[in-house]
TORSE-764660 format. One record per residue (C-alpha): residue in three letters; x, y, z; residue number from 1. Coordinates in pm, 1 decimal, always signed. Example, Ala and Ser with C-alpha at 12.3 -4.5 7.8 and 13.67 -1.06 7.14 Angstrom:
BEGIN
PT    r         x         y         z    k
PT  ALA   +1230.0    -450.0    +780.0    1
PT  SER   +1367.0    -106.0    +714.0    2
end
This chain:
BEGIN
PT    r         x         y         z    k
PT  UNK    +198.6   -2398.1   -1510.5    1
PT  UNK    +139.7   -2117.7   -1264.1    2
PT  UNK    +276.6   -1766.9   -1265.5    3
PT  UNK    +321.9   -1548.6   -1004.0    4
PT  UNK    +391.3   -1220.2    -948.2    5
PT  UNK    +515.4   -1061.1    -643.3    6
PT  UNK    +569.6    -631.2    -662.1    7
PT  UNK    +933.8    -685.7    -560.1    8
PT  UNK   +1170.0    -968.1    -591.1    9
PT  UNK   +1192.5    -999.7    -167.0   10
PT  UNK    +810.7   -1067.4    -173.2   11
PT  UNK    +825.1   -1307.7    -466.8   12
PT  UNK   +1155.7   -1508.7    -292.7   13
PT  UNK    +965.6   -1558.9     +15.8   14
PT  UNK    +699.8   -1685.9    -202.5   15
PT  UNK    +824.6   -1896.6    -391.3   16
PT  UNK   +1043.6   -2060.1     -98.1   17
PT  UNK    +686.3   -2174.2     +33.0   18
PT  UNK    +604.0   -2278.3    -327.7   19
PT  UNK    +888.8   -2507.3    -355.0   20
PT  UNK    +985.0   -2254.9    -659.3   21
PT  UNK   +1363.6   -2284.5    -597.6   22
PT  UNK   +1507.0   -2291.6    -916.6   23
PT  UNK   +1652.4   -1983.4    -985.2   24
PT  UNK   +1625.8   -1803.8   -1369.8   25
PT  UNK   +1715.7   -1482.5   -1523.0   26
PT  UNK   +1443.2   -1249.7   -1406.6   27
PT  UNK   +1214.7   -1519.3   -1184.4   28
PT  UNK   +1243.3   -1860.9    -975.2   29
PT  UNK   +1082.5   -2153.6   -1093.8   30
PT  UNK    +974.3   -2530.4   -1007.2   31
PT  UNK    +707.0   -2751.1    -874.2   32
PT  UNK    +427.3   -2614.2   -1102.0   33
PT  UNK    +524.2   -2246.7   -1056.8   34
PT  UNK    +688.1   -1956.2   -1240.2   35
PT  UNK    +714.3   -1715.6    -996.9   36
PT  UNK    +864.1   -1290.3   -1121.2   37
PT  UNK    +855.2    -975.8    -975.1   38
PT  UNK    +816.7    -639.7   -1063.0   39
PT  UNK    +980.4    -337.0    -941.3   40
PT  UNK    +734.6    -132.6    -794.1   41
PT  UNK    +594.1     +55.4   -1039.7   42
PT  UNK    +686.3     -59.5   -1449.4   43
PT  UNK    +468.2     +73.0   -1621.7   44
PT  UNK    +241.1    +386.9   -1575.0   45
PT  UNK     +28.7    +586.4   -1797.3   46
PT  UNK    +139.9    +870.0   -2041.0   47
PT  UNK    +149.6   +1213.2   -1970.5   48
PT  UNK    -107.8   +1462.9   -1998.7   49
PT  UNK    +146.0   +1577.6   -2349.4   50
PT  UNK     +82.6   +1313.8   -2499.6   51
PT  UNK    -294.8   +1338.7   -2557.6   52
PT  UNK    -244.4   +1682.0   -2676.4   53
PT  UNK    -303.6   +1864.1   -2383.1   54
PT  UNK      +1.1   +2099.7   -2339.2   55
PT  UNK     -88.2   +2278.0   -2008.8   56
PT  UNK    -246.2   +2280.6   -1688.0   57
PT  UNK    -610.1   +2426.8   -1817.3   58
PT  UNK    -960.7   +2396.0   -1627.3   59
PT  UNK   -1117.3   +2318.7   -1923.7   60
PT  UNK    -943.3   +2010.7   -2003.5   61
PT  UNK   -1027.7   +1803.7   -1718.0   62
PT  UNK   -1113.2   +1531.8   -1680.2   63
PT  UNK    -819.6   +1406.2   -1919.2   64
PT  UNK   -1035.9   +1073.7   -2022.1   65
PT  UNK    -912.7   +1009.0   -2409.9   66
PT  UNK   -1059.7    +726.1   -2585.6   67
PT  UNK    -815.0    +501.9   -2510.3   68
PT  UNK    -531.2    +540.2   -2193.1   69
PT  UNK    -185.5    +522.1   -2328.8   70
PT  UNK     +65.2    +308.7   -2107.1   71
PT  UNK    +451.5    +398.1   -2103.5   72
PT  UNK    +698.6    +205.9   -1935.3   73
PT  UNK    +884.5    +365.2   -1654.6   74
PT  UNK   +1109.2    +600.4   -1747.1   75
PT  UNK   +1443.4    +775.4   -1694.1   76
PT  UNK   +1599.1   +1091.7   -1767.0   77
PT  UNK   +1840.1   +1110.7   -2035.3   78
PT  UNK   +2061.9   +1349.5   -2229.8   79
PT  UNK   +1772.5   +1517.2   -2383.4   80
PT  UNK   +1395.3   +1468.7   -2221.9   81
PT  UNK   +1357.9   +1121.7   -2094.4   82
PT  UNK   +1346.9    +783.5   -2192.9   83
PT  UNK   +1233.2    +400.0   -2107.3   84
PT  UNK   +1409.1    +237.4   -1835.9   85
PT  UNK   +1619.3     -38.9   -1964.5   86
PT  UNK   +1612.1    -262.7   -1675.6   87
PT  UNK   +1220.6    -213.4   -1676.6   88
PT  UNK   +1189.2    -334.8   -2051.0   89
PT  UNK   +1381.4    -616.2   -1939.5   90
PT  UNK   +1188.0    -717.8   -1651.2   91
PT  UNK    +852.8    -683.5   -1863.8   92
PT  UNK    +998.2    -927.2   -2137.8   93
PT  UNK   +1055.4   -1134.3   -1821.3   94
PT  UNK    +733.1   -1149.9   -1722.9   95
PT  UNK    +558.4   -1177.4   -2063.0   96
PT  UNK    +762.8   -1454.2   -2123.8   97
PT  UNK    +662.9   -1633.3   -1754.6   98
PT  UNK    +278.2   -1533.5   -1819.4   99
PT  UNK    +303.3   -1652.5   -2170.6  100
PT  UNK    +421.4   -2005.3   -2042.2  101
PT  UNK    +130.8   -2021.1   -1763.1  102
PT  UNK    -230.9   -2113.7   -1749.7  103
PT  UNK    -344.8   -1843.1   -1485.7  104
PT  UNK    -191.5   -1609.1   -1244.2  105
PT  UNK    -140.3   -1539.8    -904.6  106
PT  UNK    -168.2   -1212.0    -817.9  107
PT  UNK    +106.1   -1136.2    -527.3  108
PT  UNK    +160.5    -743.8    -532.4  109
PT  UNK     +56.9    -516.5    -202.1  110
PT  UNK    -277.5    -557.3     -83.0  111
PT  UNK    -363.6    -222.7    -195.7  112
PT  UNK    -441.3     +29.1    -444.4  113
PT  UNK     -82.7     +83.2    -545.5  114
PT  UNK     -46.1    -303.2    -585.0  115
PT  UNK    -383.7    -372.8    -786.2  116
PT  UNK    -248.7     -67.1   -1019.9  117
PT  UNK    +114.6    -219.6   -1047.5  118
PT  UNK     -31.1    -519.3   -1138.7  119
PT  UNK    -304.8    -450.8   -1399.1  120
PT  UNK     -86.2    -174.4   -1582.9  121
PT  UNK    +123.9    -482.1   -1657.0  122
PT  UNK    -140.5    -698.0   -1766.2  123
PT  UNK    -243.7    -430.2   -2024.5  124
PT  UNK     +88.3    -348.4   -2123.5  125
PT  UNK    +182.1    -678.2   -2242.1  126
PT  UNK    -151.6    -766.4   -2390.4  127
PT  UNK    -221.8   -1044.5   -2139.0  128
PT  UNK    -554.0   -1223.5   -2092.3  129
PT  UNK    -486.0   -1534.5   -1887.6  130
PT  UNK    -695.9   -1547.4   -1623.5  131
PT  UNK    -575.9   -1417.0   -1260.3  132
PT  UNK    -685.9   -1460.0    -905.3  133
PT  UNK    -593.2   -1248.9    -591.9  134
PT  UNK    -322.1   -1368.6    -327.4  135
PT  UNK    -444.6   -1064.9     -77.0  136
PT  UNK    -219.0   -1052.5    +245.9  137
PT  UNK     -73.9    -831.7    +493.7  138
PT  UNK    +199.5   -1001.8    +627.4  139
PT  UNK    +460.9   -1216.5    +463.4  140
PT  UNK    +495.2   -1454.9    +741.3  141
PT  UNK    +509.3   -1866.9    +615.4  142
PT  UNK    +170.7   -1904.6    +796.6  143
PT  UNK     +18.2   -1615.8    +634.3  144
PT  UNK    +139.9   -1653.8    +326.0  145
PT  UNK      +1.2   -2022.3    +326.9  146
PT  UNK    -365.0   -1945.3    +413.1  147
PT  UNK    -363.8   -1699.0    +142.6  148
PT  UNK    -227.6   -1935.5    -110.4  149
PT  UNK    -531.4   -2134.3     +53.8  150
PT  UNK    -774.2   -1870.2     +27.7  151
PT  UNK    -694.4   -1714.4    -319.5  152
PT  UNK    -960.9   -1460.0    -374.3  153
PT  UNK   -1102.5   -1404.0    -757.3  154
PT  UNK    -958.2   -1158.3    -908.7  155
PT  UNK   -1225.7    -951.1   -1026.9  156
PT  UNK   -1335.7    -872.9    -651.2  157
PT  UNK   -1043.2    -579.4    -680.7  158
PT  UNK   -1169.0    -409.8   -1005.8  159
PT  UNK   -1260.9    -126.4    -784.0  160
PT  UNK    -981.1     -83.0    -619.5  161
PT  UNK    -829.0     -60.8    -969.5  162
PT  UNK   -1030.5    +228.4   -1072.7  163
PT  UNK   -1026.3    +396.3    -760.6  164
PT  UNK    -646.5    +482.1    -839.2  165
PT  UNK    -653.9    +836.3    -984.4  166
PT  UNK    -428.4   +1114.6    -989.6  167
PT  UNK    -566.1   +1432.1    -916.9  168
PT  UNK    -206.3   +1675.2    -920.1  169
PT  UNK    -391.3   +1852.7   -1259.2  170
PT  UNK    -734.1   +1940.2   -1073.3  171
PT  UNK    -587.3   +2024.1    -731.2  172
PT  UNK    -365.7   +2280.2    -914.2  173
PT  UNK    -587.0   +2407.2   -1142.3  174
PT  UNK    -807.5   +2467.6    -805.6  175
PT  UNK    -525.6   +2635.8    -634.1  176
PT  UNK    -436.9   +2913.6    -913.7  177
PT  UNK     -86.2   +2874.7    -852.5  178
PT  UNK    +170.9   +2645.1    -847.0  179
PT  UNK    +211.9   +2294.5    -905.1  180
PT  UNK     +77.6   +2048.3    -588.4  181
PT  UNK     +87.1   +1691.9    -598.8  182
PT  UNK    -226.2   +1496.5    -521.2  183
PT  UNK    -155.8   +1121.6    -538.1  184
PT  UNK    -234.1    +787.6    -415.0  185
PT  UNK     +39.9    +745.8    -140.7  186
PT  UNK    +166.9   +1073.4     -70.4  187
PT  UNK    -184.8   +1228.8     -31.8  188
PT  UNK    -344.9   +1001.7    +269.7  189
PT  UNK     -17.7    +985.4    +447.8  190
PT  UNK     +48.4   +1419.1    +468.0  191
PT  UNK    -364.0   +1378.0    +580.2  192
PT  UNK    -289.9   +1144.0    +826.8  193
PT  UNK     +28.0   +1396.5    +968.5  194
PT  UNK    -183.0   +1698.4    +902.8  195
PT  UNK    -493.9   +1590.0   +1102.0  196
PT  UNK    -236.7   +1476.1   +1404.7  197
PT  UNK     -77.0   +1820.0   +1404.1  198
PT  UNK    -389.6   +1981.8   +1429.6  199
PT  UNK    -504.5   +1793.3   +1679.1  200
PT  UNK    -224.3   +1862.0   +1910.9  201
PT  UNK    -213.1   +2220.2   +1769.3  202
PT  UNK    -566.3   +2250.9   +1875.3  203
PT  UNK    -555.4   +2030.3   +2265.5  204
PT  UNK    -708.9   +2199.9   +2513.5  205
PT  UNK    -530.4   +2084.7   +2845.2  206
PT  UNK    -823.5   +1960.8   +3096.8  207
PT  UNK    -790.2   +1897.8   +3486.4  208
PT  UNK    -859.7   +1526.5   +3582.7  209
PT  UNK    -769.1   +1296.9   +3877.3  210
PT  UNK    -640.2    +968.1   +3941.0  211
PT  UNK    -584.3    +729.3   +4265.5  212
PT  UNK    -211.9    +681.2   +4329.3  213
PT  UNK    -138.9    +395.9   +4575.2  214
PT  UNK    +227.0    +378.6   +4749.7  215
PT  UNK    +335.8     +46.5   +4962.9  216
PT  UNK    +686.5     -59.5   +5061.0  217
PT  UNK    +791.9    -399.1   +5093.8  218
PT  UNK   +1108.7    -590.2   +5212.7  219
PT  UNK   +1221.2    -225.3   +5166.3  220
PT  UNK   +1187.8    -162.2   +4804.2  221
PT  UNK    +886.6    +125.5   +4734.2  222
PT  UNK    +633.2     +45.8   +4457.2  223
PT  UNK    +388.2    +287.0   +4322.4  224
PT  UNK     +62.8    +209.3   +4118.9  225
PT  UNK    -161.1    +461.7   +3969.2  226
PT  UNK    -516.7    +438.3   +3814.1  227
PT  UNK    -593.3    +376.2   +3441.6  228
PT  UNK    -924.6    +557.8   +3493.0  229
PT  UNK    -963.8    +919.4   +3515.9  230
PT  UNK   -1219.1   +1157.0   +3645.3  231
PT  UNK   -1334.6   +1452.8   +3507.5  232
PT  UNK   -1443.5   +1563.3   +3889.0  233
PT  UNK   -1248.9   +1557.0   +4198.9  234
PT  UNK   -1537.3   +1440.1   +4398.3  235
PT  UNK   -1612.0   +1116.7   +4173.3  236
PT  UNK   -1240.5   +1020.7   +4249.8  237
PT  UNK   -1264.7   +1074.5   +4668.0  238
PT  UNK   -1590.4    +898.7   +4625.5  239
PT  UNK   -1412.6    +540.7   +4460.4  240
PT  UNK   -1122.9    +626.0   +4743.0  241
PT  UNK   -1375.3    +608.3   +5033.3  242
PT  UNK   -1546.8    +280.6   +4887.0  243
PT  UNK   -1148.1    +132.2   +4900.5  244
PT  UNK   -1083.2    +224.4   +5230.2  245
PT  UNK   -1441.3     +61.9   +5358.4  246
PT  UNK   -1334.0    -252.8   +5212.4  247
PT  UNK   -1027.9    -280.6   +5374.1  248
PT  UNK   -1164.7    -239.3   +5719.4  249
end
């Protein structure tokens, strides 16, 4: 038997659908070889900063690496502090139970950092060793999800991109002297990516340039073309206009 696990249960459907895993269960869908679950996004993370002893935001204390990384499943806010999620224990009884009852895994969570992480906090938090190989895609069309089920990759190629999955809100804080700022995985890249747009357009310095614009009328309807190249100098542009009109004559 072969598990799979997808990061959400719309990825893992259209998986298993190509599978032939149509059988439908209390937590995952299963048939022709295949147990195929789900997670939801993010089930298990590790343990806060409190829970290694380290009651504040302090220079001094980081890096936080303690001997051994504590895992939590997600959790909720309750009456007093928080709590587990319920429907998170559930799901990871699910899939403990589908790994359990499989020779190896398939790996089907984004191919990313967030994805690797969702899927190997899992596989520590449920004390699984079965081996596990790499379904790495970026679209979820039938023909793409076929050549990766054709082209599993091994596993281990991604311990990297495991360990490349750090949280830096402590040390970016710490750095600032004030206030709390979030430095994550996700959240991080994507403000970068907005930030470094604004600036550029903050920054533009508008710039002269010229184009050729041809105009021609026919059977009484107008049609206007203009050129994909620009020049810098007027005199470049007159120059290719010259070398037009000397091949029409």
């Amino acid at each position: 038997m072969i598990a799979v696990i997808g990061e959400k249960p719309s990825v893992a459907r259209d998986i298993a659908r190509i599978l032939g895993a149509s059988e439908k269960q209390d937590g995952y869908l299963s048939g022709n070889g295949y147990l195929v679950t789900w997670a939801f996004g993010h089930l298990v993370g590790l343990a806060m900063p409190e829970a290694y002893g380290i009651q504040s935001f302090r220079r001094e204390s980081l890096p936080i690496i303690p001997d051994s990384f504590q895992l939590t499943p997600r959790q909720v806010k309750a009456e007093k502090g928080y709590k587990a999620d319920p429907g998170a224990l559930k799901q990871l009884k699910v899939i403990k139970e589908v790994f359990d009852q499989s020779d190896k895994i398939i790996v089907a969570t984004d191919a990313g950092r967030e994805g690797e992480l969702i899927f190997r906090y899992i596989y520590q938090y449920i004390g699984c060793n079965k081996p596990f190989v790499r379904l790495w895609i970026s679209s979820l069309t039938d023909k793409s999800i076929r050549e990766g089920l054709q082209n599993l990759k091994a596993g281990s190629l991604y311990d990297n991109l495991f360990c490349s999955c750090i949280n830096g809100t402590q040390a970016l804080s710490v750095a600032a002297g004030q206030g709390i700022f979030s430095l994550g995985r996700v959240q991080s890249p994507t403000l970068a990516m907005i930030c470094t747009r604004f600036l550029e357009n903050k920054n533009f310095v508008p710039q002269k340039y010229w184009q050729l614009k041809l105009q021609t009328t026919k059977d009484n309807v107008t049609f206007t073309a203009l050129s994909t190249e620009k020049y810098d100098m007027q005199q470049p542009a007159i120059d290719t206009l010259q070398r037009i009109k000397e091949a029409e004559t």
